[in-house]
C-alpha positions in Angstrom: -19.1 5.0 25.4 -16.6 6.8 23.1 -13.3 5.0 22.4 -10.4 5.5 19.2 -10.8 2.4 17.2 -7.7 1.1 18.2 -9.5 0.5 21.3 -12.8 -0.9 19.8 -13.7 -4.6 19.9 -13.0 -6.8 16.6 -16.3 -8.3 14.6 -18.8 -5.8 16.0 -20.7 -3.0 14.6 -19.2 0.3 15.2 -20.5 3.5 14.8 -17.9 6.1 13.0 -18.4 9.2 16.0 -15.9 11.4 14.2 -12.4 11.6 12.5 -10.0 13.3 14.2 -7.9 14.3 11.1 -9.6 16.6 8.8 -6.8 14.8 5.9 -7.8 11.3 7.2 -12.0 12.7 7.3 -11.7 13.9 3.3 -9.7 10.4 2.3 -12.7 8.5 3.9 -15.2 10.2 2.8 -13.9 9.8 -1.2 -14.4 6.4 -0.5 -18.3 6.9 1.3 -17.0 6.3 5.5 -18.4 9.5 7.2 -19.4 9.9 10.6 -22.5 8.0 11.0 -21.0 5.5 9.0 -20.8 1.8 10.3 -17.9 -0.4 10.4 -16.3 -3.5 12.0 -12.9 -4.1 12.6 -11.2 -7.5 11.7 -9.1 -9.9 13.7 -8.2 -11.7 10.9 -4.6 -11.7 9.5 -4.7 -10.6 6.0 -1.8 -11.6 3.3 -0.6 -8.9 1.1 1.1 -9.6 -2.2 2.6 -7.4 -4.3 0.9 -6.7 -7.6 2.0 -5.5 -11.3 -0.6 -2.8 -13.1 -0.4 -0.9 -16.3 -1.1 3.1 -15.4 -0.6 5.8 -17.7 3.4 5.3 -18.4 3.4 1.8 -18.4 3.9 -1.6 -16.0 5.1 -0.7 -12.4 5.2 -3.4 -9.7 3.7 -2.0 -5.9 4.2 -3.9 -3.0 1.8 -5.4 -0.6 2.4 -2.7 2.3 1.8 0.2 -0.7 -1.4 -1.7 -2.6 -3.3 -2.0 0.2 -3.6 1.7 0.2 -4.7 2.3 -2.9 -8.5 1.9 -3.1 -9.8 1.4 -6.7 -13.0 2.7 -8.3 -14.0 -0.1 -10.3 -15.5 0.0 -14.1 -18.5 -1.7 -12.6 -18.7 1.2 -10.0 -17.6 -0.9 -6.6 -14.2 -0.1 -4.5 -11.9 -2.0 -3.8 -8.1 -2.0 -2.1 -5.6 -2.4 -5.2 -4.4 -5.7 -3.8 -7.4 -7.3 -3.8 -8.3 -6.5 -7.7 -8.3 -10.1 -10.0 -6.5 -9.8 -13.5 -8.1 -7.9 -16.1 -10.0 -5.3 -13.6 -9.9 -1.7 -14.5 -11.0 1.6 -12.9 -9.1 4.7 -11.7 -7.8 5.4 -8.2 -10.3 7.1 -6.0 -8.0 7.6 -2.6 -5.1 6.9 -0.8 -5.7 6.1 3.2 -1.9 7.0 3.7 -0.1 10.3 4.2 1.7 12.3 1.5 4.9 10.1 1.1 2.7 7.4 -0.4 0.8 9.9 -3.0 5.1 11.3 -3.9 5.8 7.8 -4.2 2.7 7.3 -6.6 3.4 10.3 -8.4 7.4 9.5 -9.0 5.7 6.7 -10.2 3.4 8.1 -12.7 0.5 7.5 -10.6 -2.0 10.1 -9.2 -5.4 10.5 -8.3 -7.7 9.9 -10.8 -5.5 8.1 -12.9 -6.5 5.0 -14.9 -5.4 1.6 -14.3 -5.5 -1.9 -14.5 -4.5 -4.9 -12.7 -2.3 -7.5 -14.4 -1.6 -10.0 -11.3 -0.6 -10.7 -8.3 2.9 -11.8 -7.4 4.5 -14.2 -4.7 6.3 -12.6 -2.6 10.2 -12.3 -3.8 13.2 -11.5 -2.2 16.1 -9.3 -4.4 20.0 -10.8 -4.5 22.0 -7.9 -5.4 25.4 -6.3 -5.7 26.4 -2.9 -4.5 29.3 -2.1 -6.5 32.6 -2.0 -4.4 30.4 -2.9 -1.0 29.0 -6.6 -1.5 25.8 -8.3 -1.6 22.8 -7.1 -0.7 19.2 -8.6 -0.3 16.3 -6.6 -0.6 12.6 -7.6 0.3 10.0 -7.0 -2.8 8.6 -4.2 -1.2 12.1 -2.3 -0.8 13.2 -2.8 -4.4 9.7 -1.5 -5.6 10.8 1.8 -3.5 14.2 2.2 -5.6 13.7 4.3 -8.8 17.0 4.3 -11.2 18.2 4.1 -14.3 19.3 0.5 -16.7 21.0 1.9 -19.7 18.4 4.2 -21.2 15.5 3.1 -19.3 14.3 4.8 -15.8 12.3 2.0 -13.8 12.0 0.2 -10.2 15.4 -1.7 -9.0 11.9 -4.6 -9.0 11.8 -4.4 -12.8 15.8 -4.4 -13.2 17.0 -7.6 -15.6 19.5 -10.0 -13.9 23.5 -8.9 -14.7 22.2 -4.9 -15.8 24.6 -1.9 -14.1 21.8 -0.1 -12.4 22.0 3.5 -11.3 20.2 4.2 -8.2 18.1 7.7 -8.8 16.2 8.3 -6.2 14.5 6.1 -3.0 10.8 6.6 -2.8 8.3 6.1 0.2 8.6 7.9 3.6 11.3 8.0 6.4 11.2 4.8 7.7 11.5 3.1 4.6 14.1 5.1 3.4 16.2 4.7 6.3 15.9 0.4 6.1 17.0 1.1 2.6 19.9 3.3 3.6 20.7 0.7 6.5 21.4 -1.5 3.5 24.2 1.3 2.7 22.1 2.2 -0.9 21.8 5.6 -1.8 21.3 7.6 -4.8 24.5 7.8 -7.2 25.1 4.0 -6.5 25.2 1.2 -8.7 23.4 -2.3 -8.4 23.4 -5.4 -10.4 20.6 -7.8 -9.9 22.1 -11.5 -9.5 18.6 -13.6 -8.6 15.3 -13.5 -7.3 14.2 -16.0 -4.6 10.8 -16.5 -3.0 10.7 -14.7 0.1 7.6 -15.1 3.2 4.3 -13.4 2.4 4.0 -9.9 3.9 1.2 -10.0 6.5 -0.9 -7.1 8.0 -1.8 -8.1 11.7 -3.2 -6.2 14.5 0.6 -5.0 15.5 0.7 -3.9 11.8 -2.4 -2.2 10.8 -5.6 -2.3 11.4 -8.4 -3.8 8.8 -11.4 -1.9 8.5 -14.5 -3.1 6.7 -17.3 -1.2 6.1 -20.5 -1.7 5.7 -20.9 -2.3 1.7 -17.7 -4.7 2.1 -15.0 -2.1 1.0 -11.7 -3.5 3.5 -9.5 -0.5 4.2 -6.0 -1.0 6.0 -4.8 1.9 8.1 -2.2 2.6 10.0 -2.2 2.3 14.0 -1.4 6.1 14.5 -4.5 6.6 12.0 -6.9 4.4 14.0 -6.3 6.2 16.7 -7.8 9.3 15.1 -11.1 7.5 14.3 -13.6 7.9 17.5 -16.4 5.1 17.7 -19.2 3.6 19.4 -20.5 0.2 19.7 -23.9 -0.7 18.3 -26.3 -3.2 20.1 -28.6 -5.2 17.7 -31.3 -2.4 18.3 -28.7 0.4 17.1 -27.7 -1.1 14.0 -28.6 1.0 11.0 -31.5 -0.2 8.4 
């Protein structure tokens, strides 16, 4: 029987039918998922934290929700989500399992594919205390203050790399729509100015089955997509007998 994977049963072998999405298709198939491919889905909960690298113009900071997108061809030729990379590992980015606001949001950040990098660490997750000037106080989760690209002084960088008590002039907001508009909810747009007063430790972000689905294929590699893009994934079980060598 034929189902989307959304629909497929967690810890059992799947058979990759075909992919619905010629974009989502090429994306897998950098990373060596084709049809014929198997997979299993998890039902575990997986923590994402944001993580610091060093790419061609210098540190940036990427949160959980943006990491786990990246997938990393290793030095030692295996693949692995950005988020799950240990200190010191280098490679260069192989795909992106996310649409094109994610690749923008790369590029405005001196990212793009191909593109050596290397991992620095992992952070705990952080909250932002900030003011808006003339509107009040603001707090922004980690992964919304990686999204805010300005200026401090004479340096252009992420609102997450801004120093405690700098004027910061908000440039642009990166990601797609929806992140956008919980920035803009916060009443932060370009042309405004924040000063950072504190950063606190904030909950871990978490990826769940209402969040994304985890994918993990057959040599190990764990992908996380988006529910709209499971659905574009048709599959099959596999008995014991079906299981490929």
């Amino acid at each position: 029987m034929l189902l989307n994977l959304l629909q497929a049963p967690a810890q059992t072998p799947l058979l990759i039918v075909r992919v619905a999405d010629p974009q989502l298709e090429g994306r897998l198939a950098r990373m060596g998922i084709f049809p014929g491919s198997q997979v299993e889905l998890l039902d575990e909960e997986v923590a994402l934290h944001t993580v610091r690298v060093r790419g061609p113009r210098g540190e940036i900071l990427l949160g959980g929700g943006m990491g786990g997108k990246v997938v990393i061809h290793l030095d030692d030729g295996g693949m692995r989500p950005l988020t799950e990379l240990s200190p010191g590992d280098t490679g260069h980015i192989e795909a992106v399992t996310a649409g094109e606001s994610l690749t923008e949001t790369l590029r405005a950040l001196g990212l793009d594919d191909g593109d050596r990098i290397e991992m620095i660490r992992a952070l705990p997750p952080m909250e932002y205390v900030a003011e808006v000037r003339g509107r009040g106080r603001v707090r922004l989760a980690e992964g919304m203050a990686a999204k805010i690209l300005g200026r401090m002084g004479g340096l252009e960088c992420q609102f997450a790399n801004a120093q405690a008590g700098k004027d910061f002039m908000v440039t642009r907001l990166l990601g797609g729509g929806r992140a956008k508009r919980a920035i803009a909810a916060l009443d932060i747009s370009p042309g405004d100015v924040l000063r950072l007063e504190y950063v606190a430790k904030a909950p871990s972000y978490r990826l769940s089955g209402g969040d994304r689905v985890v994918l993990v294929s057959r040599e190990g590699l764990r992908l996380f997509l988006r529910r709209d893009q499971a659905e574009l994934l048709v599959v099959q079980t596999l008995n014991n007998e079906e299981k490929t060598p």
